[in-house]
C-alpha positions as CSV (number, residue, x, y, z in Angstrom):
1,X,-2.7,-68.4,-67.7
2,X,0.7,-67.4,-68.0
3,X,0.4,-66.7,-72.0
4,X,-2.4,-64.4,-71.2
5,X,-0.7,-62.8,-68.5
6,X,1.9,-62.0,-70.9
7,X,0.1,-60.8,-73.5
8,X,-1.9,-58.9,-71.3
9,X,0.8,-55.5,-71.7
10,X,-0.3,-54.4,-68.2
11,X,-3.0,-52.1,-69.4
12,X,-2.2,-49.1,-67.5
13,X,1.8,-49.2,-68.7
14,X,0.4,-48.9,-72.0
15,X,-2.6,-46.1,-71.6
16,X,0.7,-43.9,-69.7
17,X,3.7,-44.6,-72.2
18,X,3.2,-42.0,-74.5
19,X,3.0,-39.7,-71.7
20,X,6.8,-40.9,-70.9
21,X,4.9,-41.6,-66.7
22,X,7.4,-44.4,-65.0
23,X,5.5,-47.7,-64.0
24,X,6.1,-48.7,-60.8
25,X,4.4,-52.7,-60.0
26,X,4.0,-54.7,-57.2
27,X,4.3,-58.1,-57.4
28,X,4.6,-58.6,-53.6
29,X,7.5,-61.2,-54.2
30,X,9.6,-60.1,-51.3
31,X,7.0,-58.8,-49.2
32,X,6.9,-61.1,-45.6
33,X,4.7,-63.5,-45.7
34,X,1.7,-63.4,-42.9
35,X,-1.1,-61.6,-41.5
36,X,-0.6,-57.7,-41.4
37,X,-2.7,-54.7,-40.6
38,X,-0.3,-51.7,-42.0
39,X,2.8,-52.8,-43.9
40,X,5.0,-51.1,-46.8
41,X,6.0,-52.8,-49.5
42,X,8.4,-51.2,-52.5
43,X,7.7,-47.5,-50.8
44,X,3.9,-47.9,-50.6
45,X,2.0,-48.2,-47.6
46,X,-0.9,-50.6,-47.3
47,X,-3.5,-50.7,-44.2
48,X,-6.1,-53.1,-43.6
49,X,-9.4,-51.8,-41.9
50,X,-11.8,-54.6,-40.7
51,X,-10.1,-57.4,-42.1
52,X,-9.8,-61.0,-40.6
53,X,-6.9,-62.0,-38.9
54,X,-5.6,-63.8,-41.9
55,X,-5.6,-61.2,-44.5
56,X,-2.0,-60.1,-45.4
57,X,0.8,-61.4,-47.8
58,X,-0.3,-65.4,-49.2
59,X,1.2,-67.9,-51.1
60,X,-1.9,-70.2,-51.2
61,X,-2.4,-71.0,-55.1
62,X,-5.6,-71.1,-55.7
63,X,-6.9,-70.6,-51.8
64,X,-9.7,-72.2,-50.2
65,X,-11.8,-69.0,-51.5
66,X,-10.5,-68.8,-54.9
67,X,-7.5,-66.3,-54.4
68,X,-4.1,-67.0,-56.2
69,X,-0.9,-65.1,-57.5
70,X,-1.4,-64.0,-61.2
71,X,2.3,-62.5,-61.1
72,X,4.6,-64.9,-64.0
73,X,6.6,-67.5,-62.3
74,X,5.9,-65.9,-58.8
75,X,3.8,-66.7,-55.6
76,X,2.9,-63.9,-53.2
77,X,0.0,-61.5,-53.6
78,X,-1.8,-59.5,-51.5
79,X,-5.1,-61.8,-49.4
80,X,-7.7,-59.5,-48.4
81,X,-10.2,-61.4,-45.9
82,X,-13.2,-59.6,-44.3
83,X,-14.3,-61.1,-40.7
84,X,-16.9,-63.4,-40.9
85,X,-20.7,-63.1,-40.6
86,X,-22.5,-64.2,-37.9
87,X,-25.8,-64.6,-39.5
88,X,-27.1,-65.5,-43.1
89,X,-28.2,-62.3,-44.8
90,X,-25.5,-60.0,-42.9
91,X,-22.8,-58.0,-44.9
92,X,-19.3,-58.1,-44.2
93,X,-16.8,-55.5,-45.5
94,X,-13.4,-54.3,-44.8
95,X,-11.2,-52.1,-47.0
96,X,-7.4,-52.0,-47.9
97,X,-5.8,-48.8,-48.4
98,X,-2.4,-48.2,-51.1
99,X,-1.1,-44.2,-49.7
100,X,2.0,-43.8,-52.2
101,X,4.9,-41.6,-51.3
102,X,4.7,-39.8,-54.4
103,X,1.3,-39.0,-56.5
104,X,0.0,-41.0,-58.6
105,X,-2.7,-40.7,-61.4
106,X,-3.2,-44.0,-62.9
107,X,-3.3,-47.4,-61.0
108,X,-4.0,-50.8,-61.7
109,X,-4.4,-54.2,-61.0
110,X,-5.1,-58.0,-60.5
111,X,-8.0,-59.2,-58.6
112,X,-9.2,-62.8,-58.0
113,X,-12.1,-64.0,-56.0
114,X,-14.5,-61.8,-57.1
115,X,-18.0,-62.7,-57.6
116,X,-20.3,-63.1,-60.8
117,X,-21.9,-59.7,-59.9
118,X,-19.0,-57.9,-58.8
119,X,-18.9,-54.1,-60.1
120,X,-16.3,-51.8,-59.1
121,X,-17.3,-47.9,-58.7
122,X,-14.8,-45.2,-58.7
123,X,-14.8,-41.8,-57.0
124,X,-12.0,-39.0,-56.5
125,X,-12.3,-36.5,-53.7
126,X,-10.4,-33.5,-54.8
127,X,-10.1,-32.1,-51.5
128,X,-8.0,-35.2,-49.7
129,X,-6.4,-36.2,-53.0
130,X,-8.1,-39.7,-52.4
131,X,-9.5,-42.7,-54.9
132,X,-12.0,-45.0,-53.6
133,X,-12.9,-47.8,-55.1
134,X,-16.2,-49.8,-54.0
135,X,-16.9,-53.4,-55.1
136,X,-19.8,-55.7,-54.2
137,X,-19.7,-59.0,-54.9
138,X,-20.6,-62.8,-54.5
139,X,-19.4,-63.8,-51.5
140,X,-18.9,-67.0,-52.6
141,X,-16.2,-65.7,-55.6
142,X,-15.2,-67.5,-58.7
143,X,-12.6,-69.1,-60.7
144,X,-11.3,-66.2,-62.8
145,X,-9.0,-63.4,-62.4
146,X,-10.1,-59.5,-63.3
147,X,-7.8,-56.6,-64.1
148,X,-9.2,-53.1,-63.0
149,X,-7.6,-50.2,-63.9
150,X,-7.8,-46.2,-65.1
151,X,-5.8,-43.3,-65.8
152,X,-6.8,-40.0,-64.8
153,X,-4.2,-37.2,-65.7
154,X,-4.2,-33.8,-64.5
155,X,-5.7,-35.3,-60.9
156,X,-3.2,-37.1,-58.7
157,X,-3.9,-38.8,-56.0
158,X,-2.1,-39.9,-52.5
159,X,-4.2,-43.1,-52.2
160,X,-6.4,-45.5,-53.3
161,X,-9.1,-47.6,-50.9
162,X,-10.9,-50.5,-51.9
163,X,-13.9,-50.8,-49.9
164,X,-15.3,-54.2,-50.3
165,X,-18.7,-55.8,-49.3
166,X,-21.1,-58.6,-49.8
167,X,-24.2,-60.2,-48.0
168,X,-23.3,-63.2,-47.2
169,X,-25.7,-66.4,-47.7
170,X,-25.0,-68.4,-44.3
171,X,-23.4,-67.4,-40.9
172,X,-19.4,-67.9,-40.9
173,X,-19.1,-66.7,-44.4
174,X,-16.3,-64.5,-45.4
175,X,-16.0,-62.2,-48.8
176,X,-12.5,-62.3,-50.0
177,X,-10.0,-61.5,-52.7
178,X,-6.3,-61.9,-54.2
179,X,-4.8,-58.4,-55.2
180,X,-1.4,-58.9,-57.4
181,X,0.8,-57.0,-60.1
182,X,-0.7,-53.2,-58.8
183,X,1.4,-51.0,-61.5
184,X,0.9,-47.3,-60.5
185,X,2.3,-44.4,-62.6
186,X,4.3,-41.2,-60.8
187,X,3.3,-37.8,-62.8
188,X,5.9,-35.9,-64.1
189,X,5.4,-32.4,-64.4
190,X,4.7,-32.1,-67.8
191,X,1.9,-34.3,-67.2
192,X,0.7,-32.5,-64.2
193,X,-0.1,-29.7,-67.6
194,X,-2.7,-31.9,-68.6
195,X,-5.9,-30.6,-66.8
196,X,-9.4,-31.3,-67.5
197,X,-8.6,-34.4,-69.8
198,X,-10.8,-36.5,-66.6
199,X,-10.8,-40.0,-66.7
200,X,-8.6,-40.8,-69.5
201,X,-9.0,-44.4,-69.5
202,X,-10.7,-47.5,-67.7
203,X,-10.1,-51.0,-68.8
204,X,-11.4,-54.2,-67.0
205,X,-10.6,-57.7,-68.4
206,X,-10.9,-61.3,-67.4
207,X,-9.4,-64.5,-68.1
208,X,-10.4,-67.9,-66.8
209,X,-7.2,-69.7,-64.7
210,X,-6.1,-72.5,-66.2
């Protein structure tokens, strides 16, 4: 894993370099370890909504559901945990939040514990200067890690959601997932000149954990 992670140039540093954007990544090594429900790590903010009472900075590699660290040599990442179901056939869902001090237009990231069928769909609201991102997934998850990210000069935005869901196949079932090595980009103003140029770049990988 750690070859690939290394040859993996951290997809979103390389789609922003030849705009000259600094790369900002969390790795969540010094970040407390524990349950949290609104914490700041490196200048970000990050708020759970809905979560269980475990979700918040882990060091469990792999978890009991299929979560680990993908940082190099590190430990911590970020355990997002909905509350569990009561019944087979409900859906569970909770959503974490990343509101940066300064705006961003590119973001990206590690996920683990995603299911088979997980898809992510993206949508800016040019009025809040928001990004959502919704996944639904297998709630039982898998044994591989995803990267997810996109560029989109010329529209900065203040923060990012990730709204996750799944229906869950027995009662006391929980959908949950690792978030590691977020690398966000800070627009300068020369890039701010860009307009219209949209989404500029998406790329989603995998890699089995080894």
């Amino acid at each position: 894993m750690k070859r690939l992670l290394s040859r993996l140039c951290a997809l979103v540093a390389c789609a922003v370099a030849g705009y000259g954007e600094p790369i900002q990544t969390l790795t969540f090594e010094d970040a407390a370890l524990g349950p949290f429900t609104t914490t700041t790590v490196d200048g970000v903010g990050l708020t759970f909504a809905n979560q269980s009472t475990a979700a918040g900075i882990s060091n469990a590699n792999p978890s009991s559901v299929s979560t680990w660290n993908t940082t190099a040599a590190g430990s911590n990442y970020v355990f997002d945990e909905t509350k569990a179901s009561a019944n087979a056939g409900d859906t569970v869902s909770d959503s974490l939040t990343f509101s940066f001090g300064d705006p961003t237009d590119a973001f990206g990231a590690y996920i683990t514990g995603l299911g088979t069928d997980a898809t992510f769909d993206y949508s800016y609201d040019p009025g809040t200067g928001a990004v959502t991102l919704n996944a639904t997934g297998d709630a039982l998850g898998f044994n591989v890690a995803q990267f997810f990210g996109f560029t989109d000069f010329g529209h900065p935005f203040t923060s990012l959601t990730m709204n996750l869901s799944a229906v869950t196949p027995q009662a006391n079932f929980v959908y949950a997932i690792g978030v590691d090595d977020v690398s966000v980009a800070a627009p300068e103003p020369a890039t701010l000149t860009l307009l219209g140029l949209g989404l500029a770049g998406l790329g989603r990988m995998r890699f089995r954990r080894k």
